[in-house]
C-alpha positions as CSV (number, residue, x, y, z in Angstrom):
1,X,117.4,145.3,108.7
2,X,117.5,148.8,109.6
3,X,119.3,149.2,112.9
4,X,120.5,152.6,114.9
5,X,124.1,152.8,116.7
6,X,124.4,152.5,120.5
7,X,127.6,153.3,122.2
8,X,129.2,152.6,118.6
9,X,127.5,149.4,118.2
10,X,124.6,148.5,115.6
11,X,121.1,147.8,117.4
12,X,118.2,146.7,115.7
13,X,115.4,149.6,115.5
14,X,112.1,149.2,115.6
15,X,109.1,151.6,115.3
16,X,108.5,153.7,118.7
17,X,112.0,152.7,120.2
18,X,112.4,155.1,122.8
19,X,115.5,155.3,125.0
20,X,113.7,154.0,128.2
21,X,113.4,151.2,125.6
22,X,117.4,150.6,124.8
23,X,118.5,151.0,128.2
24,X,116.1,147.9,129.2
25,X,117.3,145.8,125.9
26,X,120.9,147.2,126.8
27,X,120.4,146.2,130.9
28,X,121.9,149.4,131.5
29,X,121.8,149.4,135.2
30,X,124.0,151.9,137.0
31,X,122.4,154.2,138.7
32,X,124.3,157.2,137.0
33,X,123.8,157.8,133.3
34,X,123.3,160.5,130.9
35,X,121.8,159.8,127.2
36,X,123.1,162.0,123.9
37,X,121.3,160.9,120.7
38,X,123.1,162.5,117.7
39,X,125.3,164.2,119.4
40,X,122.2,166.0,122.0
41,X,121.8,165.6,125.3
42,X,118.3,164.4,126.0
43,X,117.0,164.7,129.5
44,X,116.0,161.8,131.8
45,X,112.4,162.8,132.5
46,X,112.3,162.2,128.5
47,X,113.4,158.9,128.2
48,X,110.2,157.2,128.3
49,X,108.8,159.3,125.4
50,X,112.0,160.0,123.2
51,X,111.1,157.8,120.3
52,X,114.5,157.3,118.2
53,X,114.8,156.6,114.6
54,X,116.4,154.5,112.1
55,X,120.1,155.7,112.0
56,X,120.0,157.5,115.1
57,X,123.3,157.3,116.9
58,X,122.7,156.6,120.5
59,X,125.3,157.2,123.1
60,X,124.8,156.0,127.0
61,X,126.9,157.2,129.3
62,X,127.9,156.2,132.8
63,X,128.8,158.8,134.9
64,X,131.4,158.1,138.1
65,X,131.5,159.8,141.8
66,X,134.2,159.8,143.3
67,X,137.0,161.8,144.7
């Protein structure tokens, strides 16, 4: 099976996998995140269009407030 990486983990891929997509399979929930695939940070309003491919490497952030 052909799979992509996410936070350094393999994940199976499927055709039109889009990050909106992993962060559901993922249940990425917190409300502060940032997305890099291959290395390049992809905007948020692109998530839901961002279709990924076999081998990408996926990295999902979480990104803390604080003081």
């Amino acid at each position: 099976m052909t799979a992509l990486t996410v936070n350094g983990d393999p994940h199976p891929f499927s055709e039109g996998l889009t990050i909106a997509d992993i962060i559901d399979q993922k249940k990425y929930s917190f409300p502060l995140k940032t997305v890099f695939v291959n290395g390049t940070r992809i905007p948020k309003e692109e998530w839901p269009t961002h279709v990924l491919r076999a081998g990408d490497v996926v990295d999902v952030l979480h990104m803390m407030s604080g003081g």
